[in-house]
N, C-alpha and C positions, 0 to 999 in steps of 0.2 A: 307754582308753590315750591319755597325751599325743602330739600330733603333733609331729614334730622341728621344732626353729626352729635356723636357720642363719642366718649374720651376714648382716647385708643386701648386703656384698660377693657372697659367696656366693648369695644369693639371686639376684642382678643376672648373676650369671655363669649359673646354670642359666635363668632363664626366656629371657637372650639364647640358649641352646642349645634349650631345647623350646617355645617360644611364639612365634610366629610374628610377621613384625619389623612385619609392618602394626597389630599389636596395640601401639602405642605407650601408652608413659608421661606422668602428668604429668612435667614438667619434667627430663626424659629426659638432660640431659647429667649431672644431678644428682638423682635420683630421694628421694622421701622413702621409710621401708620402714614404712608404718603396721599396727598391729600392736593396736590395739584406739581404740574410739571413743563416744564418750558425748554425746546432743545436739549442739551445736556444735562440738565438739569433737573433732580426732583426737589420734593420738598416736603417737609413733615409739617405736624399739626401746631410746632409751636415755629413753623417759619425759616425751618433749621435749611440750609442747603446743600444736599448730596451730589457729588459727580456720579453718572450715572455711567460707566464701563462696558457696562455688558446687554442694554437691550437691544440689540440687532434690530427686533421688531419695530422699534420707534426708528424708523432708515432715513428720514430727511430731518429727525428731529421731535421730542415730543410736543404735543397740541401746536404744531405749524398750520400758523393762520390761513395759509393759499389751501390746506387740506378743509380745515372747520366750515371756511365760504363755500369751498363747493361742494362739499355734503349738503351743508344748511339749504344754499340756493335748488339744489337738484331733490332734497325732500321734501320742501318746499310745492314742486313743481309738479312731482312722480314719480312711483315708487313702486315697479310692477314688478312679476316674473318675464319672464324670456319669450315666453313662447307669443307675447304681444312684439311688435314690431319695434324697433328702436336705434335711434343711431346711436348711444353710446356703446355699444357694445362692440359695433362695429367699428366703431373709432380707435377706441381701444386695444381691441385684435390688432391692428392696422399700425399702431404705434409699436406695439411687441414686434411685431413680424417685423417692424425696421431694425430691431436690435440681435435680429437671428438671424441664423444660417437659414439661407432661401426655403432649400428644402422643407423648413420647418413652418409651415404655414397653416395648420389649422389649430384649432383651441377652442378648449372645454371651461368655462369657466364656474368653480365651487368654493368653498368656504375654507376649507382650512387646510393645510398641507397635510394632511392625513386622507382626507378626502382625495387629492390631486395624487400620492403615491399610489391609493387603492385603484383608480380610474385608469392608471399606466400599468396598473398589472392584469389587469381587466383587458386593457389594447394590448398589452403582450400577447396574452395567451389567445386572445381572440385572433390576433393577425398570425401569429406563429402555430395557431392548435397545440403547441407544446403545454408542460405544465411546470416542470422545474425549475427555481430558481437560483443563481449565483448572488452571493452577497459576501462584502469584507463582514471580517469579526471586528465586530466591536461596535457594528452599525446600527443606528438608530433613524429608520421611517415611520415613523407614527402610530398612533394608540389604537388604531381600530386590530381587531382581533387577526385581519389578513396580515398588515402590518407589523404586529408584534411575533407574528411567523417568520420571519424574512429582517425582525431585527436580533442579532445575536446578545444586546446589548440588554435587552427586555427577555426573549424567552429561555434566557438561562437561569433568569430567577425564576421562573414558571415552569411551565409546563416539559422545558428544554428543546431541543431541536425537530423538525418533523425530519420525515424522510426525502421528503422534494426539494429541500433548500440545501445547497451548498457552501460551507463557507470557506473563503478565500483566506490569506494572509494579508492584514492591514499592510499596505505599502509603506511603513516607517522607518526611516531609514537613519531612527535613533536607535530606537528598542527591536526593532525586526530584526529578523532571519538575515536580510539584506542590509548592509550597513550603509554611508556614507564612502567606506573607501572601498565598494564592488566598482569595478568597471560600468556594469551596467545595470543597474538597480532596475530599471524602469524596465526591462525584457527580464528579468528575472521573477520579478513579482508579477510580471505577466505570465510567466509560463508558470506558477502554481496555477491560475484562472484556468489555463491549458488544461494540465492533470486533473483537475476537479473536472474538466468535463469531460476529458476521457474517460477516467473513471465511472461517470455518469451512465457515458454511454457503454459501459462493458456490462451495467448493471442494468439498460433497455431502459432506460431516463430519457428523457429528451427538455433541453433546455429551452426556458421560455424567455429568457431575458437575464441579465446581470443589473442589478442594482447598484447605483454608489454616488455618493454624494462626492460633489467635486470636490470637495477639500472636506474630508471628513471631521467634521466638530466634538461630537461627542466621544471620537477616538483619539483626542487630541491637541486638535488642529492641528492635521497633517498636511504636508505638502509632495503630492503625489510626485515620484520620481520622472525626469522628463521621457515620455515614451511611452509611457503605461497605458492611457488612457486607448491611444492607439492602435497598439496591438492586444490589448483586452477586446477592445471593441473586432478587432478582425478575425479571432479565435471565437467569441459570440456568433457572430453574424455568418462565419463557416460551417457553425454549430446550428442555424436555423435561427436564432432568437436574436434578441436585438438589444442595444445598451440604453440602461433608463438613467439619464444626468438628474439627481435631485439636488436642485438647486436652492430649495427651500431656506435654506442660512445662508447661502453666499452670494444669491443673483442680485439684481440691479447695484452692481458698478461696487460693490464692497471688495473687491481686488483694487480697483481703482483703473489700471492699466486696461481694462477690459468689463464688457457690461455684465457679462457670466464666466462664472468662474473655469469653467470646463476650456473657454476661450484660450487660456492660459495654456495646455497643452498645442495649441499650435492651430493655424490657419485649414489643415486638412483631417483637420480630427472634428465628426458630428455628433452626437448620438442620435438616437433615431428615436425618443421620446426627452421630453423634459419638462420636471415641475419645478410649480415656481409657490411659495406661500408667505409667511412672515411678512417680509417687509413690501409686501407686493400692495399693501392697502395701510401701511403705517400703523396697524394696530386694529384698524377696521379689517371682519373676516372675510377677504377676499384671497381665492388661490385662482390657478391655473393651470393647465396640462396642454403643450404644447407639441405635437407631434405632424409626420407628414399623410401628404393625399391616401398614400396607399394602405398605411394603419389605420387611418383613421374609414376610410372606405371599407376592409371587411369589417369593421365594426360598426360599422351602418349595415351593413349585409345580414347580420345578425336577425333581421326584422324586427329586435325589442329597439323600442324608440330610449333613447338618454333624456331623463330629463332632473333638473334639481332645482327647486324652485326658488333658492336665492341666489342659487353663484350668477353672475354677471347681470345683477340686478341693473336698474341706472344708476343709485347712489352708489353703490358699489365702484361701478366700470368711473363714473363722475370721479369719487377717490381715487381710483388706478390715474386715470389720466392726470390728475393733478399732483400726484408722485413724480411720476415722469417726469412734468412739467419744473417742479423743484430739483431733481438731480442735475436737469440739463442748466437750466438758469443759473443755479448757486454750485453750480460746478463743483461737484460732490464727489464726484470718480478725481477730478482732481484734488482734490481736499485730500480723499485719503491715501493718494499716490504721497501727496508732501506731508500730512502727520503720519500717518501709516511708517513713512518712512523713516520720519524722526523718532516717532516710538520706538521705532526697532532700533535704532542705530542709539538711541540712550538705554534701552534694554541690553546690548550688547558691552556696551560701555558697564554697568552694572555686573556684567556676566563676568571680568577681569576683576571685578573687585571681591566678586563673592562664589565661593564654590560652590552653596547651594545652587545656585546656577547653572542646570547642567546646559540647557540649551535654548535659545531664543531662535524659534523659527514662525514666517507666515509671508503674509504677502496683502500691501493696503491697509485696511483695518478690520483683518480679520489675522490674528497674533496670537502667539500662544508661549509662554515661559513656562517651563518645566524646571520644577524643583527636584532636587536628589540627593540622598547621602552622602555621595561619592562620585565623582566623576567616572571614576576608573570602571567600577562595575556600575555604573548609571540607577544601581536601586533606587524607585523613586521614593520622595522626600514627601507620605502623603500628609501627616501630622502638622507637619512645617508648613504643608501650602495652605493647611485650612487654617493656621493659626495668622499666617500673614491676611489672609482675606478679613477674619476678624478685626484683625489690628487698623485694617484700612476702613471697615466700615466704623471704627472710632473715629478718624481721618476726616467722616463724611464720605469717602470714596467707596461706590459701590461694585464689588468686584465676587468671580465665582471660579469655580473650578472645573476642570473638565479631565476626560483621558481617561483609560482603564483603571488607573489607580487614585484617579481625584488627586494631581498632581502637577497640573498645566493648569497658571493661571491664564486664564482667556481674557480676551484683546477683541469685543464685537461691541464697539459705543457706536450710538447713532453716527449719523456720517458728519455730522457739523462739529464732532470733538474736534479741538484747537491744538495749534501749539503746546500754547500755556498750559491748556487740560496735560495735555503728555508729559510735560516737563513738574507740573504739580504732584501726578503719581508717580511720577519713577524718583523727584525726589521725597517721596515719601515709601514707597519702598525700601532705597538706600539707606533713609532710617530706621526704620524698623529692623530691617537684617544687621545694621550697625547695632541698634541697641540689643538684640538679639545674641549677638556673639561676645560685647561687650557684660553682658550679664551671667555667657556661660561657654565659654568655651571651647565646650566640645559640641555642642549641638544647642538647638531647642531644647528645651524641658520638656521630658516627659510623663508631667506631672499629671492630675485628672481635672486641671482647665485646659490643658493642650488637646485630652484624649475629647471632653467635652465640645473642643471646638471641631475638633476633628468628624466628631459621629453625628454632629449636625449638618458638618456640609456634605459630608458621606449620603445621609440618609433624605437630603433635598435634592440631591442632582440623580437619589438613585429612580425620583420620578418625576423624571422631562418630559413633558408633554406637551404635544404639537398642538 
C-alpha cells in the first residue's frame, strides 16, 4: 500500500505539531521537502534537483542499488539478533579487520555512533580502572548523556564541564595557540595533552582515555599538525589510558589516500580503540567499535555479558558488506584523492581572488573553507558564511557550516561527487561573492536577511546529532 504524500506546506505544518522543535531543519525558515534521491543527488516534491555537499552519511552514494539488493535479499531471507549463529557477522568483522592495524582485531557491533563512542569508554575505563577523560575543545561525540560529558561542543550550553573531563587545545593551526609558522606544531599541541595530565595527576585524577576525532569536524575541519597524534597517544598510554580514534565522519576511505583517517598520521601511529558509524551502513543504523585482544578481554572479565539486540544484525552486517563491496569496486578512495583534489585546488584558486577567504584546508573529500573579515587578524566571517550557504541553496546546492563560530564552509558529499559537481559549486561560489562585493563594497550587508540567515544556520548546527 502507497503511503500518503501531502503538500510540503502540509507536511511542515504536522511535523511543526508532532516533532519535537529541538529536532530542527536544514534551512528551517525555508525548508526543502526531499522526497527521493539518487547518488549526489536529492530531489524535491516538484522534481527540482539539488546537489547534495554535505551528507557524509550517504558514503557510496544515495539509494545505491548494490546496498537496496542486499538489504532486500538478506530481509527477505533473515533478520535475527546475534546471539543466534551467523556468518555474516563474521564476515564482516573479517572484511574490517583487513582494513586495520592487526592489532585491532576484535569488534562490537551497534547502532549509531553514539552508541560505538559510549562502548569505548565503557572499555576504557574497564581495561584501564581509570575514570578521567582527555578531550580537544570543541569536540563533539554524541547525544547520549556520557557523551555530551566529554563533548565541550554540547556541555557548554548545558550543564558545563564535569570535573573528570579534560579539555585539550583544538590542534588548529589557523586560529590556535599554534600557528602555521611554529616550528613544530604537532609536539606543541601535544605537550598541552601533557600538562592536562599532569595536572591531573597532581590533583589524584587518573586518566582513562583521550578522545578525538581524526580530523575534527565539528571544530572545523581541522587537519591535525604532523606528529600530534603520536606523541598524544604516548603521553596517554604513560599515563595508564589509552587513545580512542573516532572515526565516525571520516572512516571508510573519505581521505581517499587512506581507508581511516587517523592513517594519515603515519604508518606507526595506532590507537588502541576505534569507532566507526555514519557511513558505515550508508544511511542504514549500523556502527562499530573496534579494539584489541587485551581491552576487549578485561571487558569480558567484567562477568556482565554485552549484549544489543540489533548492532550486527544480518541485514545490517549484509549492508556493511555491500559498502565495502562499492568503495572497493567504484574506487571511491580514489575518486576522492582526484575530486577532493580538484576541489581544493579551485578552492584555493578562489581564495586569490577573494579575501573573504581566509583559508582552504582538508584532505580528499572531507574540506573545509573558512570565511573571515580580515586576513590579518583572521575574525571569522560568521554572517557572510551563512548568507553564502543560503545563496547556494537558491543554486540547488546543498551546503552547511561548521567550526566554533559557524564559519567553515564544509566539503563531506557522498564519495561519487564528480568533477563537474566541484567545478559547478566553486563556480558558483565565485559568483555569489562577486555579486556580493559588486553590490557592496565593504562587506556583506548587515542588514536583518543577513542576520536572519545567519540565526538559522547558527541555531541548526547548534544541534548535530549523531
Amino acid at each position: 500500500m502507497a503511503l500518503e504524500v501531502f503538500h510540503k506546506d502540509e507536511t511542515l505544518q504536522m511535523r511543526r505539531k508532532l516533532i519535537g522543535q529541538s529536532c530542527r531543519l536544514f534551512f528551517s525558515r525555508d525548508p526543502v521537502k526531499i522526497v527521493r534521491a539518487r547518488g549526489q543527488y536529492l530531489y524535491d516534491e516538484n522534481g527540482m534537483q539539488y546537489l547534495d555537499c554535505i551528507s557524509n552519511v550517504q558514503h557510496v552514494g544515495h539509494c545505491h542499488p548494490s546496498l537496496t539488493q542486499a538489504a532486500a535479499a538478506q530481509m527477505d531471507l533473515l533478520n535475527s539478533n546475534t546471539r543466534f549463529l551467523h556468518d555474516n557477522i563474521v564476515l564482516y568483522a573479517d572484511r574490517l579487520a583487513a582494513t586495520l592495524p592487526k592489532k585491532l582485531c576484535v569488534f562490537y557491533f551497534v547502532n549509531s555512533g553514539s552508541e560505538a563512542n559510549d562502548l569505548a569508554l565503557r572499555l576504557a575505563r574497564q581495561y584501564t580502572r581509570h575514570h578521567d577523560v582527555v578531550v580537544l575543545d570543541h569536540a563533539y561525540h554524541g547525544h547520549l548523556i556520557s557523551l555530551i560529558d566529554i563533548s565541550p561542543y554540547k556541555f557548554r550550553k548545558l550543564e558545563g564541564q564535569k570535573e573528570w573531563v579534560h579539555v585539550a587545545p583544538l590542534p588548529d593551526t589557523y586560529h590556535g595557540i599554534y600557528r602555521e609558522d611554529h616550528p613544530d606544531p604537532g609536539q606543541a599541541y601535544a605537550d598541552t595533552v601533557k600538562s592536562l595530565i599532569d595536572e591531573a595527576h597532581k590533583k589524584g585524577c587518573k586518566i582513562s582515555s583521550f578522545f578525538a576525532e581524526s580530523l575534527p569536524s565539528v571544530g572545523g575541519q581541522i587537519i591535525f599538525p604532523t606528529g600530534y597524534c603520536k606523541r598524544v597517544a604516548e603521553y596517554v598510554r604513560e599515563a595508564g589510558g589509552v587513545y580512542v580514534a573516532d572515526e565516525i565522519q571520516t572512516g571508510f576511505g573519505r581521505v581517499g589516500s587512506h581507508f581511516w583517517a587517523f592513517q594519515l598520521q603515519g604508518e606507526d601511529f595506532c590507537p588502541d580503540i576505534v569507532t566507526m558509524g555514519k557511513p558505515i551502513g550508508n544511511g542504514h543504523p549500523i556502527a562499530c567499535v573496534a579494539t584489541t585482544e587485551e581491552i576487549a578481554a578485561a571487558f569480558t572479565a567484567n562477568g556482565v555479558e554485552y549484549f544489543n539486540t540489533f548492532g550486527g544484525n544480518p541485514v545490517s552486517c549484509a549492508i556493511g558488506l555491500a559498502v565495502l563491496d562499492v568503495i572497493e569496486k567504484e574506487d571511491l578512495r580514489g575518486n576522492a584523492v582526484r575530486v577532493g583534489g580538484h576541489l581544493k585546488q579551485l578552492l584555493l584558486q578562489l581564495q586569490t581572488k577573494h579575501p573573504l577567504i581566509g583559508d582552504v584546508r582538508g584532505v580528499g573529500l572531507f574540506i573545509g573553507m573558512e570565511l573571515v573579515k580580515d586576513r590579518a587578524s583572521r575574525k571569522p566571517a560568521t554572517e557572510e558564511a551563512a548568507h553564502l550557504v543560503r545563496r547556494l541553496k537558491e543554486e540547488r546546492i546543498v551546503m552547511s557550516t561548521d567550526g566554533p563560530w559557524d564559519s567553515v564552509i564544509k566539503f563531506k558529499p557522498p564519495m561519487c561527487f564528480s568533477i563537474e559537481d566541484a567545478e559547478r559549486v566553486c563556480t558558483c561560489i565565485d559568483q555569489i561573492l562577486r555579486d556580493s562585493i559588486s553590490s557592496n563594497t565593504d562587506s556583506f550587508p548587515s542588514n536583518i536577511y543577513y542576520k536572519l540567515a545567519f540565526n538559522e544556520q547558527f541555531f541548526f548546527n547548534s544541534f548535530n546529532f549523531r
